[in-house]
C-alpha positions, 0 to 999 in steps of 0.5 A: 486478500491477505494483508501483511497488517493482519499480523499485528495488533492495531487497537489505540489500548494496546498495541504499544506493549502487545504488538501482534494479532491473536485471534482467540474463540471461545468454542465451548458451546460449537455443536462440535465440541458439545457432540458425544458421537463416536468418531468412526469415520476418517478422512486422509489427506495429504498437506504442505508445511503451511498447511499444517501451519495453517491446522497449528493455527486454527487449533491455538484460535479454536483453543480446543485439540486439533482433530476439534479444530479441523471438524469445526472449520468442516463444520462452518465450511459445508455451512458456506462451502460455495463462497469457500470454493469460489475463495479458496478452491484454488489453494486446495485443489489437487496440484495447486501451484499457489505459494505455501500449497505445493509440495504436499508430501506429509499425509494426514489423517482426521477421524470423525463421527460418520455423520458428520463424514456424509455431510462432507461427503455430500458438500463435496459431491456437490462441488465436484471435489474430492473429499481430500481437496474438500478437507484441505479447503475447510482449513485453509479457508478457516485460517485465512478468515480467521487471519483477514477478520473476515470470520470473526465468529463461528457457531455458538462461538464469538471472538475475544476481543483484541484489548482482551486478549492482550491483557490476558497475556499481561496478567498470564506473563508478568514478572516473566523476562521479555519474550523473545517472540515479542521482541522480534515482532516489535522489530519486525514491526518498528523495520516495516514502519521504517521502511514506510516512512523512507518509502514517504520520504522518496514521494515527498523528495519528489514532490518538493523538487517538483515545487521549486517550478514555477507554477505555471510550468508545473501546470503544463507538465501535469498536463503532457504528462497525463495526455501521455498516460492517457496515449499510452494506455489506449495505445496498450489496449488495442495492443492486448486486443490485438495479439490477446495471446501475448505474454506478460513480458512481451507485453512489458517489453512492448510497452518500454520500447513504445514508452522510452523509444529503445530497442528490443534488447535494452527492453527485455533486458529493463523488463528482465531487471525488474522481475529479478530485483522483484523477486529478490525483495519479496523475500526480503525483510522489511529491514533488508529491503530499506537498507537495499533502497537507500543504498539504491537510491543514494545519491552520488558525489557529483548529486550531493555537491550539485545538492548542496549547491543549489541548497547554499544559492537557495538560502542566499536567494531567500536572504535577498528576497526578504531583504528587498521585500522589507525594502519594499515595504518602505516605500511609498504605496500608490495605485500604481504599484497595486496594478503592478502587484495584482498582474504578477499575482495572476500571472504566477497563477496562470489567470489572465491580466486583471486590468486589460483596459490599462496600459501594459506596461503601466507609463509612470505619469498615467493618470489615475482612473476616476473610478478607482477605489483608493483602498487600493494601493500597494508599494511601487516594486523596484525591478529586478536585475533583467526583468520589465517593468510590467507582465505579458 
């Protein structure tokens, strides 16, 4: 699968000065290009604009001519051409409605040595295509291969490492002003890296509101939450089981209205809302799709006053927190304030009581137990506005 990634140059060296992906063949010893027999035959086609992108590529990786680059991805394909088909078949075929592979109005035509036609030929017999669809499956197959490094070598041919690559372009442009495709792709770079981090930034935010919860409460809604997941899903699956013929959206819409108890309407209207704004930031850049974002998930007047709010009673909180601990610390440390402490440690952890045979709360003259170790000790905590003096 194709991965957005693929597009620039992830090696430590160089990727800082010389941010995108080249991938370059070294071809001159394909049995393609070392052929002299006479290119007779032909083979016609007709192409999309990306397919004929997809050729443009091929040809600058192969670093040969064009009609040099289509026989070697004819060449390697008929070598593997099930696991093309299997990967690829679907791009290539006749009325495919795959992005960037309908509309193929531009025809195209390879010539080639008749040998090399029959083995074509041949392949595509044995996969029941045509021979057009067999020709436009050798190219699209090698470009995405070449492009998803899941080819990275050919016959006779091995791929120049990215680091070489890249200071080869260094030596063949210095002293040359800036490249304005570099500079575009570092910016496409930097905007998709910052929308990465805002998108982090979102997770982060909310795991944090998460934390301000007491533990043991995070523990409860960790486990409603996944016994809700679990109910949903099973409820989901004997609905697939039982109408297999149900739509994607019906489904959705099904599934919103068990999930948030709404009616049909509101449902399909949510589900409808999705797909569109799908849709919309798909064909975003990553810097229009941040800028949608934060502008979606700005907080209102109302949330950033409760925000800072709850931030100036956060501070205070704190300040008075360390100002009783520091209290506390003065005082005398006793047996009885080590009992005290380790209950409200398990306590905030949801474990049970550590000393169930003692009094609970603990009386203030309760004898010390014979066996007690008397390295533990701790300071006697001075109660709170409102609380008891020991733990449930």
């Amino acid at each position: 699968m194709s991965s957005n990634r693929n597009r620039f140059n992830t090696s430590k060296k160089t990727k800082d000065w010389f941010p995108f992906a080249k991938y370059l063949f070294i071809t001159d010893k394909h049995p393609v290009r070392q052929s002299d027999e006479k290119c007779s035959s032909s083979i016609e086609a007709p192409f999309s604009q990306q397919e004929l992108e997809q050729i443009k590529g091929i040809t600058n990786s192969l670093q040969c001519e064009t009609r040099d680059a289509v026989r070697i991805a004819l060449f390697e394909v008929v070598k593997d051409a099930e696991a093309a088909y299997e990967k690829t078949y679907d791009k290539a075929k006749a009325g495919s409605t795959v992005k960037g592979h309908e509309g193929r109005n531009q025809r195209k035509r390879l010539h080639l040595p008749k040998a090399e036609k029959d083995a074509v030929e041949q392949a595509a017999t044995t996969l029941k295509i045509s021979i057009k669809e067999f020709l436009r499956l050798a190219v699209i197959w090698l470009a995405d291969g070449i492009k998803e490094e899941s080819i990275t070598r050919l016959t006779n041919s091995r791929r120049i490492g990215k680091d070489a690559v890249a200071r080869q372009w260094s030596k063949e442009n210095q002293g040359k002003p800036p490249s304005e495709q570099v500079a575009k792709l570092k910016e496409a770079q930097q905007d998709a890296q910052e929308l990465i981090d805002y998108l982090k930034q979102l997770q982060r935010d909310g795991r944090y509101e998460r934390s301000q919860n007491p533990y043991v409460v995070n523990q409860q809604l960790d486990a409603e939450e996944a016994e809700a997941l679990l109910e949903q899903d099973s409820w989901a699956d004997k609905l697939l089981q039982n109408e297999p013929e149900l739509s994607d959206t019906e489904f959705l819409i099904r599934c919103k209205m068990r999930e948030f108890g709404i009616d049909y309407e509101l449902a399909k209207w949510w589900v409808e809302d999705d797909f569109q704004e799908f849709e919309m930031m798909a064909k975003m850049t990553s810097k229009e799709r941040l800028e949608y974002l934060k502008k979606k998930h700005a907080p209102s007047e109302a949330e950033l006053e409760a925000s800072k709010r709850s931030r100036e009673a956060r501070i205070k909180h704190e300040k008075e927190l360390q100002e009783y601990l520091a209290r506390q610390e003065m005082l005398p440390k006793t047996w009885r304030g080590y009992v005290q402490q380790r209950r409200l440690e398990m306590r905030m952890i949801g474990r049970p009581n550590p000393y169930p045979n003692l009094p609970n709360p603990l009386p203030k003259d309760y004898p010390k137990p014979n066996d007690w170790d008397d390295s533990h000790v701790a300071s006697e905590r001075q109660l709170l506005d409102g609380e008891t003096q020991d733990y449930d």
